[in-house]
Biopython code that builds the backbone (N, CA, C, O; Angstrom):
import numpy as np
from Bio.PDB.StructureBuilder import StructureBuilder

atoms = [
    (1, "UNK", "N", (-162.191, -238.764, -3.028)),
    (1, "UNK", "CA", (-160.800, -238.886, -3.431)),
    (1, "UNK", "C", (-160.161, -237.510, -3.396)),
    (1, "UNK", "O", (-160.656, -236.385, -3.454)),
    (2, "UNK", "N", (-158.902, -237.942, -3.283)),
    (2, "UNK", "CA", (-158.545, -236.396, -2.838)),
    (2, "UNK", "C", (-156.658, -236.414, -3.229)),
    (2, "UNK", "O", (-155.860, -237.077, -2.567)),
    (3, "UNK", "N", (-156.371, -235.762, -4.116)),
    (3, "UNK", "CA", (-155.000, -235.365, -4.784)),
    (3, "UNK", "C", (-153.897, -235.438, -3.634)),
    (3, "UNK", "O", (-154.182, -234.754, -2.651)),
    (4, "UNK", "N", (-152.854, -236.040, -3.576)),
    (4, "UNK", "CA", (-151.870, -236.025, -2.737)),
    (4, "UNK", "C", (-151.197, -235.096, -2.467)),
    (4, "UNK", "O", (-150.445, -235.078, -1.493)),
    (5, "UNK", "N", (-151.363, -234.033, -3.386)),
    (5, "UNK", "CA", (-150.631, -232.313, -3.110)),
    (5, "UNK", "C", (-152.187, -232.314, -2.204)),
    (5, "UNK", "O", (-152.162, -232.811, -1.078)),
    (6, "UNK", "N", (-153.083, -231.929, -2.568)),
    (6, "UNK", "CA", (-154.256, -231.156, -1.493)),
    (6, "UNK", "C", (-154.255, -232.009, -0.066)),
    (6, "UNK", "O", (-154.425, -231.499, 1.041)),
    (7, "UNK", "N", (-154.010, -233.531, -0.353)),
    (7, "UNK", "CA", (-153.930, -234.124, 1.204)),
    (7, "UNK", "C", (-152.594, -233.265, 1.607)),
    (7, "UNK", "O", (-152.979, -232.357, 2.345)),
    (8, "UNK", "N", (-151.173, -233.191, 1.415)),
    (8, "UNK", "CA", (-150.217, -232.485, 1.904)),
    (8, "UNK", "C", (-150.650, -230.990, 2.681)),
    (8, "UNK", "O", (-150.340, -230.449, 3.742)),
    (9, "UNK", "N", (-151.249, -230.766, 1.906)),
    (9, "UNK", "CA", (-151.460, -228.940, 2.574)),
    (9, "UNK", "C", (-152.123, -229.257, 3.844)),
    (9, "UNK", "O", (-151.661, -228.884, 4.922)),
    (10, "UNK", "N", (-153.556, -230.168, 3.690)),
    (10, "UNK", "CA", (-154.677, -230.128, 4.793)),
    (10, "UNK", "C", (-153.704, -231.325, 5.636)),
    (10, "UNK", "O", (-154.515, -231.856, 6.395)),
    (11, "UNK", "N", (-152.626, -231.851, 5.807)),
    (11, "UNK", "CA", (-152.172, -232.090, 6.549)),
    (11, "UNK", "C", (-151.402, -230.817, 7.306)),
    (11, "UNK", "O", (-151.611, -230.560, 8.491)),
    (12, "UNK", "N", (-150.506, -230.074, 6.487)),
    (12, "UNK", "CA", (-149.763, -228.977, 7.424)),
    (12, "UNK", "C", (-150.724, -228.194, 7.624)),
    (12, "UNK", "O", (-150.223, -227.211, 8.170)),
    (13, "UNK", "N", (-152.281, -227.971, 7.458)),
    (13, "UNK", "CA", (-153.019, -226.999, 8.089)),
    (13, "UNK", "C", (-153.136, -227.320, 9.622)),
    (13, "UNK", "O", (-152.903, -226.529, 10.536)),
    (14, "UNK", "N", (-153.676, -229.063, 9.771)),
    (14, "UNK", "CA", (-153.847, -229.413, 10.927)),
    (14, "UNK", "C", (-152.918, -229.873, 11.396)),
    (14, "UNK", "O", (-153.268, -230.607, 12.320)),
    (15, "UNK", "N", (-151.407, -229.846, 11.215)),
    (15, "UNK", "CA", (-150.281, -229.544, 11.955)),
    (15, "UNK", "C", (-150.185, -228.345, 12.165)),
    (15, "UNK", "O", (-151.060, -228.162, 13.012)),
    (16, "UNK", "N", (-149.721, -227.406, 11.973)),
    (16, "UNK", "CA", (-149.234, -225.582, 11.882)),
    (16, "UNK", "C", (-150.560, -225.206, 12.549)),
    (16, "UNK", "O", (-150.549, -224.216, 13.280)),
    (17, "UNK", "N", (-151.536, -225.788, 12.404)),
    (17, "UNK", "CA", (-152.899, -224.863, 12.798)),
    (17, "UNK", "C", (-152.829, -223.737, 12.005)),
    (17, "UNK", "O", (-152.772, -222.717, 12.692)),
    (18, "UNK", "N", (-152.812, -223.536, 10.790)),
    (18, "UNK", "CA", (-152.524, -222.091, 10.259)),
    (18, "UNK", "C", (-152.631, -222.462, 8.837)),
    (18, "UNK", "O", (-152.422, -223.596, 8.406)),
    (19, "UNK", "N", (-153.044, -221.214, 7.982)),
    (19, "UNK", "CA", (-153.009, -221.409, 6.501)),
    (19, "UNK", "C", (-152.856, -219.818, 5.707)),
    (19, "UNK", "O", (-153.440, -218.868, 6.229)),
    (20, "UNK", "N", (-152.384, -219.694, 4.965)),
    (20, "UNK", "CA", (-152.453, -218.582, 4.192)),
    (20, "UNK", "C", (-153.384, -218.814, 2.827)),
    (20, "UNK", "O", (-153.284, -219.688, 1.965)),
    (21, "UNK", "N", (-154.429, -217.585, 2.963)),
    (21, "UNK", "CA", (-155.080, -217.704, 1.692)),
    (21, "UNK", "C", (-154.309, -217.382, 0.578)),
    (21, "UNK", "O", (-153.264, -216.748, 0.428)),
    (22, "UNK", "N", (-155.297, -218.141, -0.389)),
    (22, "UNK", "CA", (-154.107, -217.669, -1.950)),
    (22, "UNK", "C", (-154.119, -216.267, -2.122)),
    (22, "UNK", "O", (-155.108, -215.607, -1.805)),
    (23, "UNK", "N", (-152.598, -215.508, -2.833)),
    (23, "UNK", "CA", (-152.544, -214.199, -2.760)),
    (23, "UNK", "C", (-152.205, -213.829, -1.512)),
    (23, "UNK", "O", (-151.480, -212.836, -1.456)),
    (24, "UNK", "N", (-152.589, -214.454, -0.245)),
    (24, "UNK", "CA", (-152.252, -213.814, 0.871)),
    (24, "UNK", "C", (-150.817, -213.825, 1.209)),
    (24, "UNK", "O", (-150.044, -214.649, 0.719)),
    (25, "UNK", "N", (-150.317, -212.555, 2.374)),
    (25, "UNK", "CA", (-149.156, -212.947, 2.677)),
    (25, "UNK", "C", (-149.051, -213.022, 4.205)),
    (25, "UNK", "O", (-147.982, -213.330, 4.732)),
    (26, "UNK", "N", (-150.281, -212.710, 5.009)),
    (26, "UNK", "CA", (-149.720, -213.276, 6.398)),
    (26, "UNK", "C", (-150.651, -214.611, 6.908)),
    (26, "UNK", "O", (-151.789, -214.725, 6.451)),
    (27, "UNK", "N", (-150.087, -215.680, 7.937)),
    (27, "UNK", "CA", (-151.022, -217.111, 8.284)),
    (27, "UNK", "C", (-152.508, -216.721, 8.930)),
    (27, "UNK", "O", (-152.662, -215.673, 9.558)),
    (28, "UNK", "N", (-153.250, -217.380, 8.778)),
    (28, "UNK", "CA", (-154.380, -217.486, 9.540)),
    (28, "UNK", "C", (-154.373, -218.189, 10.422)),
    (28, "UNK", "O", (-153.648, -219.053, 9.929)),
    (29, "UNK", "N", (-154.621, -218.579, 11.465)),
    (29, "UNK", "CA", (-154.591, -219.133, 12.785)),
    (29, "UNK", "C", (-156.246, -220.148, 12.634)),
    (29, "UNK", "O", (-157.404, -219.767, 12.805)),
    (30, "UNK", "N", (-155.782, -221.306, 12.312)),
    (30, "UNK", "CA", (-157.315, -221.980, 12.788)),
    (30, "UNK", "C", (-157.271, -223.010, 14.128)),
    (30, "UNK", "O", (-156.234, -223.536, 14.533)),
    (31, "UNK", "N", (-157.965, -223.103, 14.444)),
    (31, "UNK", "CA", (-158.541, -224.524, 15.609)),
    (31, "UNK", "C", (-159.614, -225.098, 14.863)),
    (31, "UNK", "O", (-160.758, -224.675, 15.033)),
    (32, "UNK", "N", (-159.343, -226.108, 13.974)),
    (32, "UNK", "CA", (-160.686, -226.784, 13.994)),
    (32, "UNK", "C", (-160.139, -228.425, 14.722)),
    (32, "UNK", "O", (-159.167, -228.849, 15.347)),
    (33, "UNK", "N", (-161.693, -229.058, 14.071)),
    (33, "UNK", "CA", (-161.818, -230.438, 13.875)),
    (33, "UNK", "C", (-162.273, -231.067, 12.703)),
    (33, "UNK", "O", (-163.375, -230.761, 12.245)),
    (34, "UNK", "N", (-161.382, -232.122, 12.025)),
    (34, "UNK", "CA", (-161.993, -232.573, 11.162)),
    (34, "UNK", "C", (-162.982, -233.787, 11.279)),
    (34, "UNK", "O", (-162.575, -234.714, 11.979)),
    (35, "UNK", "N", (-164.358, -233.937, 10.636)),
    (35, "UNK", "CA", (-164.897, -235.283, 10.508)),
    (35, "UNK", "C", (-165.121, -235.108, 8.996)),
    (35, "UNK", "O", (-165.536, -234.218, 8.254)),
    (36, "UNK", "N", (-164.643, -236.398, 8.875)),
    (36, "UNK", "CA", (-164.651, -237.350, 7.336)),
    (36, "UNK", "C", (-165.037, -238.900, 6.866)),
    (36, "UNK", "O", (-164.762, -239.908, 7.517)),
    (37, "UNK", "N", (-165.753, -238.866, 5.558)),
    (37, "UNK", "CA", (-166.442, -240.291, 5.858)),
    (37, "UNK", "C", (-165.610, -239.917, 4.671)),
    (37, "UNK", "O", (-165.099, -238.888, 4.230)),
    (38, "UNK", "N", (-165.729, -241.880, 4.151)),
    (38, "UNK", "CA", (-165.360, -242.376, 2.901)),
    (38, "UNK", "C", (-166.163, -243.585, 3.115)),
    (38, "UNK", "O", (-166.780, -243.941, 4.118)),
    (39, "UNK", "N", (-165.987, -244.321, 1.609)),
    (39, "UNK", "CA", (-166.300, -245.988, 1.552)),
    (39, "UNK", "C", (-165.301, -246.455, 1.158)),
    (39, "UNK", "O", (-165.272, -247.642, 0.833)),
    (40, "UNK", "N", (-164.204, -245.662, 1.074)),
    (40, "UNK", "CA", (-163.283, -246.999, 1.231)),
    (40, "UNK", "C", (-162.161, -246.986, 2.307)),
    (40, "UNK", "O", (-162.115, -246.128, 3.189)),
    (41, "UNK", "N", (-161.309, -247.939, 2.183)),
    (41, "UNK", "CA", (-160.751, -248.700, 3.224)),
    (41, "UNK", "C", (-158.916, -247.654, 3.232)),
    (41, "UNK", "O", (-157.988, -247.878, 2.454)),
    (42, "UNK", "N", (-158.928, -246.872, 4.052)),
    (42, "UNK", "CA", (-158.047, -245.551, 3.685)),
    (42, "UNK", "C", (-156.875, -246.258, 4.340)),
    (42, "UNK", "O", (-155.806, -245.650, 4.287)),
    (43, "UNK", "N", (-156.893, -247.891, 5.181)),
    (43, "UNK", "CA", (-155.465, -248.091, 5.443)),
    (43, "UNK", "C", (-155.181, -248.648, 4.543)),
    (43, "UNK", "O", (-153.957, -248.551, 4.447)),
    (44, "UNK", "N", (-155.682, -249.381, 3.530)),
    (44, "UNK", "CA", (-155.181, -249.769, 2.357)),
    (44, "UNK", "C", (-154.453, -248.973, 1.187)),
    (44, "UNK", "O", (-153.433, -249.043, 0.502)),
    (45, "UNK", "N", (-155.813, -248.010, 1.401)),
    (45, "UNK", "CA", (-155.039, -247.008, 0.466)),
    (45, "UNK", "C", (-153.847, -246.368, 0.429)),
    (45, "UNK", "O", (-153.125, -246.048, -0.515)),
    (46, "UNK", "N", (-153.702, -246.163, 2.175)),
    (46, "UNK", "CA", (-152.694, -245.716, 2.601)),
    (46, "UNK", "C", (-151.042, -247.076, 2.205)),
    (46, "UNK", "O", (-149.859, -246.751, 2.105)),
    (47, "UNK", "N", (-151.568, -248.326, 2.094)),
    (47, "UNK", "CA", (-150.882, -248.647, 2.149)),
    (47, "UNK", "C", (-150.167, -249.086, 0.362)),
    (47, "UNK", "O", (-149.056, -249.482, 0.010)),
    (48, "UNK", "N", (-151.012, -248.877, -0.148)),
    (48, "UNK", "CA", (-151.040, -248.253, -1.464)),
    (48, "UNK", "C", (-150.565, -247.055, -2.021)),
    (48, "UNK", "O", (-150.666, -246.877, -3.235)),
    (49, "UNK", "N", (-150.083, -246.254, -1.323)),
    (49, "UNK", "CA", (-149.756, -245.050, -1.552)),
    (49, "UNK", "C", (-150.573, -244.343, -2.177)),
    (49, "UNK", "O", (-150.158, -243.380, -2.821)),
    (50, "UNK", "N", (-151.602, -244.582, -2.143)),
    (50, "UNK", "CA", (-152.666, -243.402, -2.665)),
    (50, "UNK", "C", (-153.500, -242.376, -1.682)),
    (50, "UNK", "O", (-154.176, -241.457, -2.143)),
    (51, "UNK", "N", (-153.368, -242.645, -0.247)),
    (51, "UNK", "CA", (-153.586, -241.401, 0.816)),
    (51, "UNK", "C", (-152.548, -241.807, 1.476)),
    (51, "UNK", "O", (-152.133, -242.966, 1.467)),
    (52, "UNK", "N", (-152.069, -240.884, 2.083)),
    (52, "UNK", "CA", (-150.969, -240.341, 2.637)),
    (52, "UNK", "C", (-151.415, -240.562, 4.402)),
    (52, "UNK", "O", (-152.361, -240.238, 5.119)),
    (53, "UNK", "N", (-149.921, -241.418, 4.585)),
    (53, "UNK", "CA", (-150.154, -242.285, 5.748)),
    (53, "UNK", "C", (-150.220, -241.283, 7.472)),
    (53, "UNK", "O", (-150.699, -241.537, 8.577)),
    (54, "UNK", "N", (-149.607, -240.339, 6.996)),
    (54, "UNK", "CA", (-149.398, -239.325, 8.047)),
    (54, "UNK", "C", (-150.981, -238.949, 8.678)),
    (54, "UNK", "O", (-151.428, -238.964, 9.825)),
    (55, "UNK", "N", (-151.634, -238.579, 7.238)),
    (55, "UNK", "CA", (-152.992, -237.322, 7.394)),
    (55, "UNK", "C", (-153.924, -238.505, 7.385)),
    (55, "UNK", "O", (-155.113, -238.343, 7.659)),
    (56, "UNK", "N", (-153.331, -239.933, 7.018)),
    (56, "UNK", "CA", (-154.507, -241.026, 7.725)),
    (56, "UNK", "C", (-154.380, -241.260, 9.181)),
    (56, "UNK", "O", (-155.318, -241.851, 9.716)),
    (57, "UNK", "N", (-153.196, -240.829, 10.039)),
    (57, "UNK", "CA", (-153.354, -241.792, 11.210)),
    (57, "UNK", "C", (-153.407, -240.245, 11.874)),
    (57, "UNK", "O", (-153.728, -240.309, 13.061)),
    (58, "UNK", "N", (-153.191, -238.981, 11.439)),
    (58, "UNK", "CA", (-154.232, -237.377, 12.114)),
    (58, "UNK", "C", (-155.589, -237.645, 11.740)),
    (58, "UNK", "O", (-156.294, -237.154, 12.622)),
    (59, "UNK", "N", (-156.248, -238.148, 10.918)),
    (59, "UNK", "CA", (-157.270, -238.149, 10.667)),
    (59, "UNK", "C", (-158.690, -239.332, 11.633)),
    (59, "UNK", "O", (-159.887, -239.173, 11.869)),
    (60, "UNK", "N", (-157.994, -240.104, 11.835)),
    (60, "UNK", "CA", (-158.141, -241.742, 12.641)),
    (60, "UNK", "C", (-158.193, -241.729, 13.832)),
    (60, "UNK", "O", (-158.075, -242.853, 14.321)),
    (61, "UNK", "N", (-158.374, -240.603, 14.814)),
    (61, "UNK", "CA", (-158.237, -240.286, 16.031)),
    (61, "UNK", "C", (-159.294, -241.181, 16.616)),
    (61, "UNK", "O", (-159.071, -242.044, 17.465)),
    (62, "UNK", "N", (-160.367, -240.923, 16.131)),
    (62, "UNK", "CA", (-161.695, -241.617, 16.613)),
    (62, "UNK", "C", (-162.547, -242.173, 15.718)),
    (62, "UNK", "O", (-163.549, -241.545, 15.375)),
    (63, "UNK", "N", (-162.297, -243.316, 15.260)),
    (63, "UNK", "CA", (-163.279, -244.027, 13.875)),
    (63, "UNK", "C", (-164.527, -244.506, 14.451)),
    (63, "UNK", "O", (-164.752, -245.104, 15.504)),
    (64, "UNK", "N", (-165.309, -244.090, 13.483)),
    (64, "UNK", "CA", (-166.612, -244.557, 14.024)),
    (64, "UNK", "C", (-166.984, -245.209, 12.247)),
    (64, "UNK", "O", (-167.149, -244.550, 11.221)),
    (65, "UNK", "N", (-167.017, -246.640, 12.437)),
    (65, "UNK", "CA", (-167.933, -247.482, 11.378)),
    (65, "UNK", "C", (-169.629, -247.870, 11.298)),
    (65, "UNK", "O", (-170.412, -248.505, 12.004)),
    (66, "UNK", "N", (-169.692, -247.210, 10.198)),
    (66, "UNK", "CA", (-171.452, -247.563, 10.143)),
    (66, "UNK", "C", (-171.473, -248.556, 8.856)),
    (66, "UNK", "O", (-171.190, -248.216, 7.708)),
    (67, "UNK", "N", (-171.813, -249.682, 9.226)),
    (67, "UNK", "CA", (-172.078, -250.742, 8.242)),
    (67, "UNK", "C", (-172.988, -249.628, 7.244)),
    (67, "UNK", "O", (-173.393, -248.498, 7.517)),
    (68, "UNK", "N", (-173.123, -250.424, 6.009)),
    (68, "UNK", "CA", (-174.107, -249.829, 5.192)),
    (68, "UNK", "C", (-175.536, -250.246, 5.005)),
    (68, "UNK", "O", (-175.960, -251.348, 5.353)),
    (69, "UNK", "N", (-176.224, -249.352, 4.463)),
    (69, "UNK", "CA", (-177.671, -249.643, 4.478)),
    (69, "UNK", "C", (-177.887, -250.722, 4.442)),
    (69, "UNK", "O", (-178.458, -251.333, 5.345)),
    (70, "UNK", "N", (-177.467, -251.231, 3.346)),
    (70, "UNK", "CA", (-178.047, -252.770, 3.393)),
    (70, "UNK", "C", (-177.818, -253.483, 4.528)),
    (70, "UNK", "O", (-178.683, -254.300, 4.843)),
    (71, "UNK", "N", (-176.598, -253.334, 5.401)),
    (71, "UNK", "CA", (-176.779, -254.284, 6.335)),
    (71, "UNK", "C", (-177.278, -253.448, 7.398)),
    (71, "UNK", "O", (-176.690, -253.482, 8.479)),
    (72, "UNK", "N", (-178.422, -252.599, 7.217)),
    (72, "UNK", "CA", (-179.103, -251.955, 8.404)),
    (72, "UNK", "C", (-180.656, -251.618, 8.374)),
    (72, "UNK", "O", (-181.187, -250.643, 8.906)),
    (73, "UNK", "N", (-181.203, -252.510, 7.725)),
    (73, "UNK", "CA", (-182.770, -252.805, 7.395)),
    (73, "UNK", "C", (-183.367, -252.216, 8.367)),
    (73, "UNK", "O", (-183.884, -251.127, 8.115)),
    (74, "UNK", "N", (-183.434, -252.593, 9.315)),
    (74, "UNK", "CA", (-184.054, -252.053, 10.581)),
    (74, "UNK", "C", (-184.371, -250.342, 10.719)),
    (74, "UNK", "O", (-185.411, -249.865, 11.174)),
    (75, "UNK", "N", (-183.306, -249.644, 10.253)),
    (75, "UNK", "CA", (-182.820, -248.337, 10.214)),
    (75, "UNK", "C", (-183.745, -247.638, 9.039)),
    (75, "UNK", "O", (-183.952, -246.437, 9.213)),
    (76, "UNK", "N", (-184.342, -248.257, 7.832)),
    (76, "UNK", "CA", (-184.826, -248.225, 6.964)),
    (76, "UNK", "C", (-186.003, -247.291, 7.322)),
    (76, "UNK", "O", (-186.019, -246.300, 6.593)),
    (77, "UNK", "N", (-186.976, -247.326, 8.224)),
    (77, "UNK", "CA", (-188.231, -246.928, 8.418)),
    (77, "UNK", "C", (-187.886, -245.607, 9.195)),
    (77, "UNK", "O", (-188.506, -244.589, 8.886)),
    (78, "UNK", "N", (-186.869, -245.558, 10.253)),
    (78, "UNK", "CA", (-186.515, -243.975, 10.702)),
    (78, "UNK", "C", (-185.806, -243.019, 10.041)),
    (78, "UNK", "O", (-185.673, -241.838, 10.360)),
    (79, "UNK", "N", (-185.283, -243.692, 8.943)),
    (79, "UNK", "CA", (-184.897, -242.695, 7.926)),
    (79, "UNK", "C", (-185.747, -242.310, 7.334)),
    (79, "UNK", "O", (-186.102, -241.137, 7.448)),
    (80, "UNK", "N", (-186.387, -243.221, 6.460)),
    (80, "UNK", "CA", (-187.721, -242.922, 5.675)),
    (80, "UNK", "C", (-188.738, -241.589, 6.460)),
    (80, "UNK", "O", (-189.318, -240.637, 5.938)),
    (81, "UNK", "N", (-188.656, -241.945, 7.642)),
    (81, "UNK", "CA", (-189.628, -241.034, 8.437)),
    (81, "UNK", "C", (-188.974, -239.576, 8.635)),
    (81, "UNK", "O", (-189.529, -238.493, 8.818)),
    (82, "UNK", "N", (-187.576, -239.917, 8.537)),
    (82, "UNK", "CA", (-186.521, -238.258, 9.101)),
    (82, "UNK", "C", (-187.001, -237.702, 8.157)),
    (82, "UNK", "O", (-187.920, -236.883, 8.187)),
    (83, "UNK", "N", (-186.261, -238.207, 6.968)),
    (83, "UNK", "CA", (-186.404, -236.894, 5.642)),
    (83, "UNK", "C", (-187.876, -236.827, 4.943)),
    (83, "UNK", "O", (-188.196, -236.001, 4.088)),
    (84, "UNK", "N", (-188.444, -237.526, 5.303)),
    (84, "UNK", "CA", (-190.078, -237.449, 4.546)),
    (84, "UNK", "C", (-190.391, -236.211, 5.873)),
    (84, "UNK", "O", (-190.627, -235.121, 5.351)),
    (85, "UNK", "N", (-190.437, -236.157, 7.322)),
    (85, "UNK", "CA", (-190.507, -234.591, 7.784)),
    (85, "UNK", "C", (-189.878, -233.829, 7.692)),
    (85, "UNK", "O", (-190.466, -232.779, 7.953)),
    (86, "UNK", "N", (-188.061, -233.570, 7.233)),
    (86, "UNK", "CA", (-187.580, -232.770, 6.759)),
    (86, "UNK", "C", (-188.003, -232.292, 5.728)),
    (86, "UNK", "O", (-187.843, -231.071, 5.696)),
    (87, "UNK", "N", (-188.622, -232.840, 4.593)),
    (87, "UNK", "CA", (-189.451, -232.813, 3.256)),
    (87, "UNK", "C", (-190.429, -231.879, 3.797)),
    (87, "UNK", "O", (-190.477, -230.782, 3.240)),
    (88, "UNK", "N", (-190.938, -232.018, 4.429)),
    (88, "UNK", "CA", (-192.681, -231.599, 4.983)),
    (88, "UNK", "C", (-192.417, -230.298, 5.599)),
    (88, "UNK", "O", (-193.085, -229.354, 5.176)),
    (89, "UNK", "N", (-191.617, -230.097, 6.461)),
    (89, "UNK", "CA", (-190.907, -229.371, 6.795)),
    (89, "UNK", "C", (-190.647, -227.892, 6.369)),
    (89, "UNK", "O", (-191.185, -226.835, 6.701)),
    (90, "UNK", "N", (-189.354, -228.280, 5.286)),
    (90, "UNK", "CA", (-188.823, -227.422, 4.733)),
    (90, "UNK", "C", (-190.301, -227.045, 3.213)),
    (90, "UNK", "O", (-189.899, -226.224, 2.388)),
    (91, "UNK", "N", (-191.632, -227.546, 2.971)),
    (91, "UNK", "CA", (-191.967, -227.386, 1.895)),
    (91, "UNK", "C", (-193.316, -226.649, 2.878)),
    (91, "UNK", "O", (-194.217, -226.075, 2.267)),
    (92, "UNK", "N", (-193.347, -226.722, 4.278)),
    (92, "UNK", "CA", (-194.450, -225.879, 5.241)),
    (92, "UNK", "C", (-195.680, -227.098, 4.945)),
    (92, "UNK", "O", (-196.850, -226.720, 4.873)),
    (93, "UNK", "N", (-195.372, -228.438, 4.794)),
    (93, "UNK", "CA", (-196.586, -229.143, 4.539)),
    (93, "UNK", "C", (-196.864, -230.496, 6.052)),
    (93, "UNK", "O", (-195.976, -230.989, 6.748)),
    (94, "UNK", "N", (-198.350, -230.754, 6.131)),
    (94, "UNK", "CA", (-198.300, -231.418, 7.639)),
    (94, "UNK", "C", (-197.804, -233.165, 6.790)),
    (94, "UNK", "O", (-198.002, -233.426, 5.603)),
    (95, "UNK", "N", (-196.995, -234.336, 8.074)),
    (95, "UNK", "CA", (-196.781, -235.504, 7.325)),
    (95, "UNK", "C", (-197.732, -236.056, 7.600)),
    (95, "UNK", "O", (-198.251, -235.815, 8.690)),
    (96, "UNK", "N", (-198.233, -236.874, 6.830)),
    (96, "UNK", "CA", (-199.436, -237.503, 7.398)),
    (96, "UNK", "C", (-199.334, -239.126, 7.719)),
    (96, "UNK", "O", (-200.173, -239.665, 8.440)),
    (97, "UNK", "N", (-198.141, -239.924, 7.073)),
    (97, "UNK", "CA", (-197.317, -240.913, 7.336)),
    (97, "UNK", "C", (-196.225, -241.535, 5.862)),
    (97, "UNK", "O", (-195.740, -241.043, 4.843)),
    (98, "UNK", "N", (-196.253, -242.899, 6.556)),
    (98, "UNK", "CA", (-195.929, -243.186, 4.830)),
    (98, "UNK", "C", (-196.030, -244.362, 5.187)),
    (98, "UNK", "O", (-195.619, -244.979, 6.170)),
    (99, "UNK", "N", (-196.831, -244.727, 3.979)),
    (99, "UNK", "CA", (-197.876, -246.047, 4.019)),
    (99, "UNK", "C", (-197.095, -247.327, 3.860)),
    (99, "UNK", "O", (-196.141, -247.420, 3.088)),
    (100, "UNK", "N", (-197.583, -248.412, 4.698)),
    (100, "UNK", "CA", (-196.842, -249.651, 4.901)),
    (100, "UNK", "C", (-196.337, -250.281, 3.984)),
    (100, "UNK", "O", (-195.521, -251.190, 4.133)),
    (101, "UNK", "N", (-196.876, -249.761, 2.665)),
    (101, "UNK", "CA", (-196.288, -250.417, 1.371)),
    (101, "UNK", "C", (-194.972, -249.370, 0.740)),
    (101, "UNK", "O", (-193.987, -249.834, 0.165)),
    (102, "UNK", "N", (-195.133, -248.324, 0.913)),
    (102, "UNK", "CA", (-194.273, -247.562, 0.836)),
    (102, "UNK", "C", (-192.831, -248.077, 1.734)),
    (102, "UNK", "O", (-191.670, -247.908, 1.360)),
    (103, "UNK", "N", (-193.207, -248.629, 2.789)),
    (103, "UNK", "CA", (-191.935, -248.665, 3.714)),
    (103, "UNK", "C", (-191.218, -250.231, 3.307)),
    (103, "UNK", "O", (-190.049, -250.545, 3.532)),
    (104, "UNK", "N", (-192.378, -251.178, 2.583)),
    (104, "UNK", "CA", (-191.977, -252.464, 2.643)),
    (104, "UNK", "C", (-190.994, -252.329, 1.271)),
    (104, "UNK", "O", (-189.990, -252.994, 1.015)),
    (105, "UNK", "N", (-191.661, -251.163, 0.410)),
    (105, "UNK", "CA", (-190.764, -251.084, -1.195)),
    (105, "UNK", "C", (-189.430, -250.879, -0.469)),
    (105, "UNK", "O", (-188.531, -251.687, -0.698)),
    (106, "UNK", "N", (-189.226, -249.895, 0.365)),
    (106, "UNK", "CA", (-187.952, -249.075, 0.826)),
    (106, "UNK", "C", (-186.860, -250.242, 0.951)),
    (106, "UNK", "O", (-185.745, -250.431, 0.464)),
    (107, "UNK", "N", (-187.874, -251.080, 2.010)),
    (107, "UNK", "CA", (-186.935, -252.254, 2.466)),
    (107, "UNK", "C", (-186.205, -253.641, 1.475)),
    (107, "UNK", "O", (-185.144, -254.260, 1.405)),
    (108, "UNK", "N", (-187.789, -253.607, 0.705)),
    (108, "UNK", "CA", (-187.261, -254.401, -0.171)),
    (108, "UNK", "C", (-186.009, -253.800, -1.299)),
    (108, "UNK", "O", (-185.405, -254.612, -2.000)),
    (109, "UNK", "N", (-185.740, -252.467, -1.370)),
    (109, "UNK", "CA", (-185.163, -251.783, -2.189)),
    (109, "UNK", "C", (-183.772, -252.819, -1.706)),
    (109, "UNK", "O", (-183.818, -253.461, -0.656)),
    (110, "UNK", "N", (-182.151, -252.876, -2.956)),
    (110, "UNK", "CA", (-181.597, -253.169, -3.018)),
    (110, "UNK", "C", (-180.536, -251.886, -2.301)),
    (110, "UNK", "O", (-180.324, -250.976, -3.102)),
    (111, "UNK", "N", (-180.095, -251.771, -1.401)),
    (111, "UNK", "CA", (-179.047, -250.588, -1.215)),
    (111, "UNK", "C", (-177.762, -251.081, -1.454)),
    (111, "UNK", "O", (-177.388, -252.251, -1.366)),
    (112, "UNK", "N", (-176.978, -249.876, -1.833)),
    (112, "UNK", "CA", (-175.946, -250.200, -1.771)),
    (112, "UNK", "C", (-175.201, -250.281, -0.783)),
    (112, "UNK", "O", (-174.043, -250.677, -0.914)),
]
sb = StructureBuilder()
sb.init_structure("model")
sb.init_model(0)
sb.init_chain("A")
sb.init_seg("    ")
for serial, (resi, resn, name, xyz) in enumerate(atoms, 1):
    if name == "N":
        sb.init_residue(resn, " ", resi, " ")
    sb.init_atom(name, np.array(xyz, "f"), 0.0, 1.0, " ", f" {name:<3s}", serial, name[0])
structure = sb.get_structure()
């Protein structure tokens, strides 16, 4: 969630391409790109007046929807496997797997 003054600014940033830091007195020149997730439904909101319809349809260039876990069971076991070697990984330890009951809890787990 995000304050309708702070959506205003990060809209004229990525209009103007430019921002002045606080205290500052001359613009900064940026080029970016933004990517942004949410869970909720931002044309509603938008149509709600609670995000701002402008910096939703700059923002909307290219939507990409990922159902959620729960409706992606399948997905369950290559995740499990990513961050259990990121785990291993980052702690200098070898993976050695993760056991079929381990993966069936995962699945059976309730996600949100």
């Amino acid at each position: 969630e995000m304050r309708l003054d702070l959506q205003a600014k990060l809209l004229r940033v990525l209009q103007e391409q430019e921002f002045e830091r606080v205290g500052g007195t001359s613009p900064i020149k940026v080029d970016v790109r933004i990517i942004a997730t949410t869970n909720r439904d931002l044309a509603a909101e938008a149509e709600a007046g609670r995000f701002r319809r402008d910096l939703f349809f700059r923002l909307s260039v290219i939507p990409i929807e990922i159902p959620p876990l729960r409706e992606r069971g399948e997905d369950i076991p290559l995740l499990a496997y990513r961050f259990a070697a990121s785990a291993a990984n980052d702690t200098k330890k070898e993976l050695a797997g993760i056991s079929p009951d381990a993966l069936a809890l995962l699945q059976r787990h309730d996600w949100p």
